[in-house]
N, C-alpha and C positions, 0 to 999 in steps of 0.2 A: 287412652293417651292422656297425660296430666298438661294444662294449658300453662303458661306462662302469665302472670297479672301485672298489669301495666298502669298501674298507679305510685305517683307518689306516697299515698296515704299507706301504701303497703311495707313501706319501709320504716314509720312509725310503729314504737313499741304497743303491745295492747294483744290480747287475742283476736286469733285469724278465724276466720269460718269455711267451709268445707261445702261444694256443690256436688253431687255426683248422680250418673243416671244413665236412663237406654233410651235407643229412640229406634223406636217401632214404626212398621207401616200398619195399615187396616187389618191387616190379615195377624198381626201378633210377633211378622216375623223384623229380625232385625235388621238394619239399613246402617250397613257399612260406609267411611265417608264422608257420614252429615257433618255437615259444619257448623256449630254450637259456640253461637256467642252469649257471655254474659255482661250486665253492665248494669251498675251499681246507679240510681235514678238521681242522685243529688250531688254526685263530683265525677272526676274523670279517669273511676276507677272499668277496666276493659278488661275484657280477654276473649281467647276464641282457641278452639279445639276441632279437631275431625273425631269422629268416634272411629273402634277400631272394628274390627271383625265381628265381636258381639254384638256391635251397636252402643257399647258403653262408651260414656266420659268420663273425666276427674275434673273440675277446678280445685285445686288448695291452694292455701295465704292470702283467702279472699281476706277485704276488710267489713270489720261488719255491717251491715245496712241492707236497705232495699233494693232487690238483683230483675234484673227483667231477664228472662234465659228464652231465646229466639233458637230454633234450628230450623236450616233450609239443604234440599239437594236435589239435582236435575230431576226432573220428573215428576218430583213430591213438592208438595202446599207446604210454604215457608208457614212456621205457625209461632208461637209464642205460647210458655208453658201456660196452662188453663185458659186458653183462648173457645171458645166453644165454636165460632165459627173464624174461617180462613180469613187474616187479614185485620182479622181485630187483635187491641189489647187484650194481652192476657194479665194471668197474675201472679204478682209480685212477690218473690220469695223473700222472707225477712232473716238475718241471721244476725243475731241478738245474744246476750250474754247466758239467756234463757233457751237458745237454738244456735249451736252453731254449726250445726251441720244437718241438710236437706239429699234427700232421698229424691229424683222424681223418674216419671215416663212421659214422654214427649211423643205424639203421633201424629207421623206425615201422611196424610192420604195422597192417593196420586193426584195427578192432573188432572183435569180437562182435557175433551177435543170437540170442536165444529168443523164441518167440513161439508161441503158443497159445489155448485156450480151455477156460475152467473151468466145468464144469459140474455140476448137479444130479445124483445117483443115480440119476436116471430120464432122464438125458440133456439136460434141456432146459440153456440157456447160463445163467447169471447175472451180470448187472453189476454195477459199482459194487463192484468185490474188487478190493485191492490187489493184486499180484504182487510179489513180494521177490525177488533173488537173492541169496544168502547165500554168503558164504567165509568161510573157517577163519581165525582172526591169535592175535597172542600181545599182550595188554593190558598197560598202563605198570607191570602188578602181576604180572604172569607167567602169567596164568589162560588157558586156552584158551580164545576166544569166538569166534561167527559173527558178523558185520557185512553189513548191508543196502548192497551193492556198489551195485545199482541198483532200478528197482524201476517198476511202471506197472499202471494201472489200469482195469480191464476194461471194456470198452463195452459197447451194448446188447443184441449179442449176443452177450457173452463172452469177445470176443477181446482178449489182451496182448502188448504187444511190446515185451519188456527190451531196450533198446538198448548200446551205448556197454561192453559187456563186454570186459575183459583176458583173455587166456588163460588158464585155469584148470579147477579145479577146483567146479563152485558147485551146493546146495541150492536149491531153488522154495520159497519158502512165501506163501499164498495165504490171505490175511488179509481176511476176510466183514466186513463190516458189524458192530458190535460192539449186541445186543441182541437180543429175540424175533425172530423172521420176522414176526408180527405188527405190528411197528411200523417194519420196515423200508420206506419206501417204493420198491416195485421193482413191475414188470408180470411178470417173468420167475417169479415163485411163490408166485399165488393158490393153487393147491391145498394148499401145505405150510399156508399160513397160515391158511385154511380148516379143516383138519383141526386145527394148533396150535389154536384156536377149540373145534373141536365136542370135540376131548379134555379140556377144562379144563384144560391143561400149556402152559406156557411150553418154546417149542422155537428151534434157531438152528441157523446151520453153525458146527462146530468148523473149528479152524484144520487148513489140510491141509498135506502136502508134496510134494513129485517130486524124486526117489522116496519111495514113498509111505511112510510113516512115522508112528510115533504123536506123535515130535517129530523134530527135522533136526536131532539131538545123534549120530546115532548111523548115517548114511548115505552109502553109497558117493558120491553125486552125479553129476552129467552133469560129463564133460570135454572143454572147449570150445580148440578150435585158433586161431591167430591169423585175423579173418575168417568164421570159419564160421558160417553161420545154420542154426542149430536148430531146425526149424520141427515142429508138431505136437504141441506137448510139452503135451497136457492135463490137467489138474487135476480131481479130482473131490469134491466140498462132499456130506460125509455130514449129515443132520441128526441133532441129537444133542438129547438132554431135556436142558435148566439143568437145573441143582439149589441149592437154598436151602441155604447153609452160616451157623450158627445156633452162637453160645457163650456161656460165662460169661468174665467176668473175676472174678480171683478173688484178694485180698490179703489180709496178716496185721490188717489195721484198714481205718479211712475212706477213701476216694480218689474223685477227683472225675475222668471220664472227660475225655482230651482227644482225641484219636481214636485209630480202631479203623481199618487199611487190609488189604486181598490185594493182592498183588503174585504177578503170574506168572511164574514160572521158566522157562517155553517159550518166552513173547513177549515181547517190552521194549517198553513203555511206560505209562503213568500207571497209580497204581494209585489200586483201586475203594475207596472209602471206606463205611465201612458205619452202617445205622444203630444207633443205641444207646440204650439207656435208662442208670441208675445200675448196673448188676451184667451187662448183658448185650447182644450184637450178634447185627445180622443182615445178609449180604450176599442178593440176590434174583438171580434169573438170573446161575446162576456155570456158563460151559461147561467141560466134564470138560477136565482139566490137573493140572499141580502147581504150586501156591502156598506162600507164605509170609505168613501171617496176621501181624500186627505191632499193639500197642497201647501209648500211652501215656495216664499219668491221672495226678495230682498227690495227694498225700499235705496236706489243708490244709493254706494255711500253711506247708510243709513244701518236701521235695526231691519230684522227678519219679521216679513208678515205668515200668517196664518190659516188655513181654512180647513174647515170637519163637514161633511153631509151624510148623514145616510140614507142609503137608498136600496132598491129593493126591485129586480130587474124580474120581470111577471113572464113565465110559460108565455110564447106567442107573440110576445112582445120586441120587434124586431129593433126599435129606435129608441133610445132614452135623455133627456136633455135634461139638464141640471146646471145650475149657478153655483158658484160658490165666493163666499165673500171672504175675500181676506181683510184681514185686522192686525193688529202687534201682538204677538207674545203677551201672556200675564206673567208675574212674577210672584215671587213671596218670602218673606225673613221669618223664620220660627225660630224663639226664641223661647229657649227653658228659664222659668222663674223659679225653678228650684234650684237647691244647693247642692243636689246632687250630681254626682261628674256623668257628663251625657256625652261626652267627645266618643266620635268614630260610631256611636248609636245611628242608625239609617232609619229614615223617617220616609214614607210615601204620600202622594197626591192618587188619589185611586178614579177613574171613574168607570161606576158600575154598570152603564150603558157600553159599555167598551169601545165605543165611537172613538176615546182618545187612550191615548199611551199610556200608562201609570208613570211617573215622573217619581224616580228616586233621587234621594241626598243623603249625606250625613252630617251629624254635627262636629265642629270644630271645636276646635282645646276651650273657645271663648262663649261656649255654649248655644252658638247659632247653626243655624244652617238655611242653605239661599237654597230656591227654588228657581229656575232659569229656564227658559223658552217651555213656557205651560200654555198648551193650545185652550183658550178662552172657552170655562165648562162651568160644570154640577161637578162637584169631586170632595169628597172627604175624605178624613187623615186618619192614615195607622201605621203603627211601627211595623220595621222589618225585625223580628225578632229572632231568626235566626243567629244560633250561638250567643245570644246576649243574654245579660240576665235580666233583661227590664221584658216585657209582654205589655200588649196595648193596654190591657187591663191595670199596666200600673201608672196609666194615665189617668188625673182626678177632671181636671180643666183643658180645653180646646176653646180658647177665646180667638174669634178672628172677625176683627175690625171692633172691637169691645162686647161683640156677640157669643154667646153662650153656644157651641156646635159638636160638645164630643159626640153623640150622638146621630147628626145631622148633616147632611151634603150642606154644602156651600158653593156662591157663583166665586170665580176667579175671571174676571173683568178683562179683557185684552187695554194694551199700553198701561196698567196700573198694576202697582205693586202694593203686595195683601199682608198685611202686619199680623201674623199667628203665634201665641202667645200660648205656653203649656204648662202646666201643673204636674208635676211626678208626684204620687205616693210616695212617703220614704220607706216604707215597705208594703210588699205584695200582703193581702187580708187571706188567711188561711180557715179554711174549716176542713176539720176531722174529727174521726172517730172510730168505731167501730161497728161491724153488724156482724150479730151472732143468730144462734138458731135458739129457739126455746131451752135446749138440753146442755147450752154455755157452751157448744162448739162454733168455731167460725165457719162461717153461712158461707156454702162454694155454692161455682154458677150463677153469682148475680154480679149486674153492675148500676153504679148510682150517677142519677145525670142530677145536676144542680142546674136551675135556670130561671130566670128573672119569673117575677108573678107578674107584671107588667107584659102583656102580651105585646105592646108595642115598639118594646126589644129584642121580641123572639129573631127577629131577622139578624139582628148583628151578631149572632153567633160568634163571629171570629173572637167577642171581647166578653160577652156576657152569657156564653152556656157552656159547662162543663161538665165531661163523663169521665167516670175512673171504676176501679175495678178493685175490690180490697185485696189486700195483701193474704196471704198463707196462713195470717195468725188472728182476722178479722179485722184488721186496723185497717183504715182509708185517709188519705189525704187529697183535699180541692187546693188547689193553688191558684194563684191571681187573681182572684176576686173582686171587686170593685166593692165597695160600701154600698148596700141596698138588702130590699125585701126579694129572697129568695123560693123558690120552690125546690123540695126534695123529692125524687121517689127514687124507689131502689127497682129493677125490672129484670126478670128471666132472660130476654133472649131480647140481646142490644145488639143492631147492626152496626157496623162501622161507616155505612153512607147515608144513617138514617139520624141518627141521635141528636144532631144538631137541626133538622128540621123542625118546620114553627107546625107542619101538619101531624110530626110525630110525639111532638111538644104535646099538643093537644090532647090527644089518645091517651098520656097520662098523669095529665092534670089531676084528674079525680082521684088517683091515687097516690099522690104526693102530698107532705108538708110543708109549714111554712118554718123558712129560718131567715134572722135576721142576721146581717155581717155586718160588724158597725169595725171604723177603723181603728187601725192599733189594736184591737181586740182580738184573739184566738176567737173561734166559734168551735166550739164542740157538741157535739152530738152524737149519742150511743143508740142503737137502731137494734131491732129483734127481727128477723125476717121468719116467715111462717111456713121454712121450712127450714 
């Protein structure tokens, strides 16, 4: 089937380039269906195909340039052509006045399965529990988080069956029923509830993991091969005592309660609202975790106060009592000191403790942008770069308050307003090149991470480490770069959850060089890889 290309650029005169190919499963055979996109890396050239009965595509009237070609279909590991494992960048096909037309094969391995049964401490099954499979990823803000890959829920006796998994590395987490045993409706445990009853205590299952863990922040995981079913993998649901977490609020004068919420640190989703009176809350049935207790209340007549806690509710621990001070709102004016147009560009307040909100804005035609009800923190600044062309990295300067902070958290002060002042790059700092093999062919299977020689940037990742993958013809390009002393190496076998770590960093230090990017300057660099 020949796709349709949906670029302007495709209507300009010039020669067109030509994609065409099969996509196979493990086995060699063809896979009718797949859905085969291609898209061009530097404008907003698309397209997309089904293969037919052979497994064949066609793209024609590409335009010419850098194609990324992705194919996905139920069952089968979405992949990207020269990707060596599920989920990572693959590579980039180039079609050039010297190529214009690319041959390839594209191969989908199946899925994944886990599949088990969770049960009670004394063996018996329980239904009606989610099952989560959790992976490791890097968020639009640079924070390490897990994400709910897939996920399925236990039947009447127990049993779960994660289907549809990519190869990886992934966490279990097996999410009960949210309230007493008591009031859960299940046949699988009259006795716990029976006993929650004759104890006079409100009892439940805590959240569990595989492997088993007090939370899935901190666990090796199960690693799963393209295809492999995992079978046997059970869960075990401790019952744990709630506990009643009980406080004051507490301000320099009047204030009229607007609410009081927990939010939990270990699971992601709504948080519990508490009850209140004028000075004081109360949450009922809280299972052992760690939270972030959060309150607003209004100053009559007046501006909106504040208050952040965390806290941390211990197995066994039946009573919890906590203060929390409310304060006013921080605020902030960031102002762009370059010439370049920043309007509608969205800018963040981040804090990495996740105690508070990230607080988005954007900038205005006048080149500002206001920051408004900021819960009084540690929080440093990055752009939202989605669909923009500017990336944090093409930030030079973060002045706040005449202070020097690209790098660096900052406090935001309750009742005070925080003057932040930024520097644009007038263009993003490039380095490229090529890596070939001894024999002047371009070196396939590898990919090259750039990242600061300063190990005490390794953490910011989101702005100062970069992976890519050369092209078809050997040629590579790093985009957004900051000005600074870099490190290069080129590596066999890059994960996609792993290349921005400062512990992965490490591992190949001794096998990288040094390059420098100074601004305005192309950096170029031709590389032999030794195979």
């Amino acid at each position: 089937m020949t796709a349709q290309v949906i670029s302007a650029a495709s209507q300009m005169h010039g020669p067109n380039g030509h994609i065409t190919g099969q996509v196979l499963d493990d086995d060699a055979e063809a896979i009718t269906g797949a859905r085969v996109r291609v898209e061009e890396m530097s404008s907003e050239t698309r397209a997309e195909t089904v293969t037919d009965e052979r497994g064949e595509f066609v793209f024609d009237g590409l335009p010419l340039g850098w194609y990324t070609i992705r194919a996905s279909k139920g069952g089968h590991v979405s992949s990207e052509f020269g990707a060596t494992h599920a989920g990572e960048v693959g590579t980039p096909v180039v079609l050039d006045a010297k190529s214009v037309t690319a041959v390839l094969t594209l191969r989908l391995p199946p899925t994944a399965v886990i599949d088990g049964i969770v049960r009670e401490s004394n063996g018996q099954p329980v239904g009606h529990v989610r099952v989560e499979a959790l992976r490791s990823y890097l968020d639009e803000y640079g924070r390490e988080r897990r994400a709910s890959i897939a996920s399925a829920t236990t039947d009447d006796r127990g049993r779960y069956h994660v289907a549809d998994l990519s190869p990886g590395t992934y966490v279990l987490r097996a999410l009960p029923p949210r309230g007493p045993i008591s009031s859960i409706e299940s046949t699988s445990s009259p006795r716990l509830a029976d006993a929650a009853a004759a104890e006079g205590r409100h009892f439940g299952y805590s959240v569990a993991y595989h492997p088993a863990q007090a939370n899935g922040s901190e666990v090796p995981g199960l690693v799963l091969g393209p295809g492999e079913r995992r079978g046997g993998i059970d869960i075990m649901l401790r019952r744990v005592a709630f506990a009643h977490v009980n406080g004051q609020l507490v301000a320099s004068g009047d204030f009229d309660v607007i609410d009081v919420t927990l939010q939990s640190l270990d699971v992601q989703g709504p948080a519990i609202s508490a009850s209140t009176t004028r000075t004081s809350f109360a949450f009922a049935d809280v299972p052992p975790g760690r939270y972030v207790a959060r309150a607003v209340a209004r100053v009559p007549g007046r501006s909106l106060l504040s208050a952040v806690s965390s806290i941390e509710v211990v197995e066994g621990q039946d009573r919890l009592e906590t203060v929390l001070q409310l304060v006013p709102f921080a605020s902030a004016i960031a102002r762009s000191s370059s010439s370049l147009a920043v309007s509608g560009l969205r800018i963040a307040l981040i804090d990495a403790s996740d105690a508070r909100p990230t607080v988005v804005t954007s900038f205005g035609s006048d080149g500002v942008a206001a920051f408004s009800e900021v819960i009084p923190g540690s929080y440093r600044l990055q752009l939202v770069t989605s669909g923009s062309q500017y990336s944090t990295s093409s930030l030079t300067s973060v002045r706040v308050g005449g202070s020097e902070e690209i790098d660096e958290s900052f406090q935001m002060l309750g009742g005070q307003a925080a003057r932040i002042d930024l520097t644009f790059a007038a263009s993003q700092e490039e380095l490229f090149g090529n890596l070939m093999t001894p024999q002047g062919e371009p070196s396939k299977g590898h990919s090259i991470v750039v990242f600061p020689e300063d190990r005490e940037l390794w953490p910011a990742a989101y702005q100062r480490v970069r992976a890519t993958r050369p092209a078809s013809n050997g040629d590579f390009r790093v985009r957004a770069l900051m000005p600074g002393v870099y490190r290069l190496a080129v590596v066999d076998d890059l994960r996609s959850n792993e290349w921005y770590l400062p512990g992965f960093l490490g591992t190949i230090i001794q096998q990288s060089i040094p390059i420098s990017v100074s601004a305005g300057i192309p950096t170029r660099v031709n590389l032999l890889s030794q195979k």
